[in-house]
KOLDRENVO-668487 format. One record per residue: z, x, y of N, C-alpha, C in turn; residue in three letters; residue number from 0. Coordinates in pm, 1 decimal. Atoms other than C-alpha are relative to their C-alpha. Layout:
<lokes>
      n.Z      n.X      n.Y     ca.Z     ca.X     ca.Y      c.Z      c.X      c.Y resn resi
        Z        X        Y        Z        X        Y        Z        X        Y  ALA  NUM
...
</lokes>
This chain:
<lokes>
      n.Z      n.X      n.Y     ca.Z     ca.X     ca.Y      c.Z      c.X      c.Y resn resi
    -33.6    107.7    -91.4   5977.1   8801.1  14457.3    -74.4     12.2    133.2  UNK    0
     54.5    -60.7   -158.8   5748.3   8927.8  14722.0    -74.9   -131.0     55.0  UNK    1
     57.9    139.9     18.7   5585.2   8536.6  14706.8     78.3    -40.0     69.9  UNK    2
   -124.2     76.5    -74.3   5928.6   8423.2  14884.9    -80.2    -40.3    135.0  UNK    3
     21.1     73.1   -167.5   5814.8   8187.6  15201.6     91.0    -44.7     61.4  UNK    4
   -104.6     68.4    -83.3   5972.1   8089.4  15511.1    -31.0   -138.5     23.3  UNK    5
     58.6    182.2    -18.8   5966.6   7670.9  15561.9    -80.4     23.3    141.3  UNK    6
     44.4    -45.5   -161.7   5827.0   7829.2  15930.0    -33.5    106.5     14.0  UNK    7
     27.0   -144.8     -5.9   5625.5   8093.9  15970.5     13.1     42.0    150.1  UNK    8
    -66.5    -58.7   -150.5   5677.3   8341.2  16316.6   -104.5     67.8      5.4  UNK    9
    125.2    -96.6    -49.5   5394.1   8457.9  16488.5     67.9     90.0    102.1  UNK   10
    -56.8   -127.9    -78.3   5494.2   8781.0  16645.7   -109.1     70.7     50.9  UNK   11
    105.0    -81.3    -83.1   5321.7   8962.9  16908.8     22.3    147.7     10.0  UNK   12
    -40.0   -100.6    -33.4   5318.7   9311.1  16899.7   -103.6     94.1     89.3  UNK   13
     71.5     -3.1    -79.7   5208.9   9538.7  17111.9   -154.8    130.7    -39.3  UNK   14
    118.7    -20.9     51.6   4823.1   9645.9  17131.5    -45.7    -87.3   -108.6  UNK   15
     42.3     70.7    143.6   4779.9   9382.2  16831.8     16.3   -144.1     36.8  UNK   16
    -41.2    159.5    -19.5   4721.8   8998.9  16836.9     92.9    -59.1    -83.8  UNK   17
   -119.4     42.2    108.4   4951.8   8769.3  16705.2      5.4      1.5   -156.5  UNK   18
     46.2     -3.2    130.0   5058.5   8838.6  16366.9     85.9   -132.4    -36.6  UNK   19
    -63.5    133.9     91.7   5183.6   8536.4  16123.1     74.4    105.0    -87.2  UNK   20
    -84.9    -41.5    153.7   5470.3   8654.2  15923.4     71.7   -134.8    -87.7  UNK   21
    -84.6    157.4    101.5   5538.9   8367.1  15609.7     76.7     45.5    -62.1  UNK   22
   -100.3    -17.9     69.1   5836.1   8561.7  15475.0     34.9    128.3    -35.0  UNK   23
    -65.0   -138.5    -23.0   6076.1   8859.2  15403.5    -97.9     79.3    -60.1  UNK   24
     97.4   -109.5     52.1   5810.6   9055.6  15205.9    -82.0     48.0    164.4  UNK   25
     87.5    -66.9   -120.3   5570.9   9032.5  15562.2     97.2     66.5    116.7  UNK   26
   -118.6    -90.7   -112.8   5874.6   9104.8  15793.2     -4.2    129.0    -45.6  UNK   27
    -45.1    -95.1    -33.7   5941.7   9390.2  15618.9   -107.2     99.0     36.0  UNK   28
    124.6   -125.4    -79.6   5583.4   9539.0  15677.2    -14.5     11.8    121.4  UNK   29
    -20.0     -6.8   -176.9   5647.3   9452.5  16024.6    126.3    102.5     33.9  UNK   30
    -92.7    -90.1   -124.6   5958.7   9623.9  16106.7    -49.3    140.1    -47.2  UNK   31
     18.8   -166.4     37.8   5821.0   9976.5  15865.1    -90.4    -16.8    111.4  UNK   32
    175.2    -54.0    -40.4   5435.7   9932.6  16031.6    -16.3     -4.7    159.8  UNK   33
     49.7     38.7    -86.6   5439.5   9741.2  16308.3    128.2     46.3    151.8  UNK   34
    -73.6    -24.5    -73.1   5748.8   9798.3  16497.9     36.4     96.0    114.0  UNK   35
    102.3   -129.4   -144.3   5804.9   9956.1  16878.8    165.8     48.9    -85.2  UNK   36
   -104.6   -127.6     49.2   6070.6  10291.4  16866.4    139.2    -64.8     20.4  UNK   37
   -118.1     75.0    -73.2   6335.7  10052.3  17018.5    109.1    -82.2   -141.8  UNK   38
    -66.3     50.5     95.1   6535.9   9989.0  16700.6    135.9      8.0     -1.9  UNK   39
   -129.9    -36.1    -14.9   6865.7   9871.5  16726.8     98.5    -57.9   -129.5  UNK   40
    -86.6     57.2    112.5   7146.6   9663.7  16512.7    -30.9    -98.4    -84.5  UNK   41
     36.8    116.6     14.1   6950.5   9332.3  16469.4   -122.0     76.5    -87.7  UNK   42
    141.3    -35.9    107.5   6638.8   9555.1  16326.7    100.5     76.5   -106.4  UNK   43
    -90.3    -99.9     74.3   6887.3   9761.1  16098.9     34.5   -157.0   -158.9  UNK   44
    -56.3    151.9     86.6   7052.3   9369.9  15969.6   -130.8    -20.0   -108.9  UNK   45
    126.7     50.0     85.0   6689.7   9245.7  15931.6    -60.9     58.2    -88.1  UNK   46
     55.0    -47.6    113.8   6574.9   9520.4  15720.0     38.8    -51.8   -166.9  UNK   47
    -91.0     34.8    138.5   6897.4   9463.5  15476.3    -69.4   -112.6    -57.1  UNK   48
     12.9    152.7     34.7   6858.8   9082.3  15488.3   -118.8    -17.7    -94.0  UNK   49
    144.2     70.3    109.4   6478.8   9070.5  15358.6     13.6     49.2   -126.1  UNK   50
     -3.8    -70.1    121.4   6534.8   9291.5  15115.9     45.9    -40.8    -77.7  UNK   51
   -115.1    111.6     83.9   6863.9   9087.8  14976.2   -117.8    -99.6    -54.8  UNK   52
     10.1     90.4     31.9   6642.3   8821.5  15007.0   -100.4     -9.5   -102.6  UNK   53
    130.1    -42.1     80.4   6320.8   8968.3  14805.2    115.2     35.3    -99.6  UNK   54
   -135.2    -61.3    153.4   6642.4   9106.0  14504.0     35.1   -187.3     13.0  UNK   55
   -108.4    113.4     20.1   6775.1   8716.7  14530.6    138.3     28.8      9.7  UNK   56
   -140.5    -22.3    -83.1   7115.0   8868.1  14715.7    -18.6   -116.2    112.8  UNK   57
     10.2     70.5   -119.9   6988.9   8637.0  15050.3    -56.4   -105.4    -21.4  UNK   58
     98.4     98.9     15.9   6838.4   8331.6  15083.8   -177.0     41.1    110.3  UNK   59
    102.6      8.8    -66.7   6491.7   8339.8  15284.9    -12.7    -54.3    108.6  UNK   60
    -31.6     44.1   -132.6   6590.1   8158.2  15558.9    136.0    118.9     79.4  UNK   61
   -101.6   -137.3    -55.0   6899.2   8420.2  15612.9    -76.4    151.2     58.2  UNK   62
    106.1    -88.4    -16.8   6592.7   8682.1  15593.9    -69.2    -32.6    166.6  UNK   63
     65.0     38.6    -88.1   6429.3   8483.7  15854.1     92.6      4.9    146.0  UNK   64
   -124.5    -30.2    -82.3   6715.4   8455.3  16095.0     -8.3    141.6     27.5  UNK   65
    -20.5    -97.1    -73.3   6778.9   8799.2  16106.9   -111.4     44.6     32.6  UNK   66
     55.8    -26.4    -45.5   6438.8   8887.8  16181.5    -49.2    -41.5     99.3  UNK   67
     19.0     47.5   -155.1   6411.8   8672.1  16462.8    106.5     76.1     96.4  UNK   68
   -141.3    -55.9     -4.7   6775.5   8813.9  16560.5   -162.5    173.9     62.9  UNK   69
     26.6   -169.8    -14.6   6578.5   9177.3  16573.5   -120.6    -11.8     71.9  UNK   70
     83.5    -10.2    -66.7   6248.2   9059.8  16726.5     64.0     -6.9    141.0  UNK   71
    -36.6     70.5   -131.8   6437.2   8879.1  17024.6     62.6    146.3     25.9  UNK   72
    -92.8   -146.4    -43.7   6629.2   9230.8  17061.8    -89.7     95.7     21.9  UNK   73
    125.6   -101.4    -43.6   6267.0   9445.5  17085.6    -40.2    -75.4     86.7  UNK   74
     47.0     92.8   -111.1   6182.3   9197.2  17340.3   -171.3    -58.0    -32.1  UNK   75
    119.1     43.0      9.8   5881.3   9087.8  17144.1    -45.0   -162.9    -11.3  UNK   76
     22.3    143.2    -60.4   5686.9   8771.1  17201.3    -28.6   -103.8   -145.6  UNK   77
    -45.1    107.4    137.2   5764.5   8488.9  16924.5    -37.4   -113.3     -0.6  UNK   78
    -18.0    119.8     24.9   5634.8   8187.6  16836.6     29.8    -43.5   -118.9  UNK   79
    -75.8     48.1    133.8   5820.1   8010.4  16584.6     52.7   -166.2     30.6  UNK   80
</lokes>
């Protein structure tokens, strides 16, 4: 299920790196293992679960998406979506 898209993809800024495009829980989750700063709190913890549910068909892909906005807005990273 790693094919799963979001109807909206989220360009996330991290830092040292230009914006990346994430189109769905498979790329989130290489973002929160790869890309992510040390600042991990409850919202990055959710978002891991969530994509994962949503890559098994436990979540929907928009629930995926949610919480990874949920966990960017909480690293204080810069989002367009």
């Amino acid at each position: 299920m790693a094919t799963e898209k979001w109807h909206d993809p989220v360009k996330v800024g991290f830092e040292g790196a230009d914006l990346k495009t994430v189109n769905g829980p498979f790329d989130a989750l290489k973002c929160l293992a790869d890309l992510w700063p040390s600042a991990r709190g409850l919202h990055y913890i959710k978002a891991r679960s969530t994509c994962r549910a949503a890559l098994d068909g436990r979540k929907s892909v928009e629930e995926a998406r949610a919480e990874f906005l949920a966990a960017a807005e909480e690293a204080k990273l810069k989002l367009l979506h």
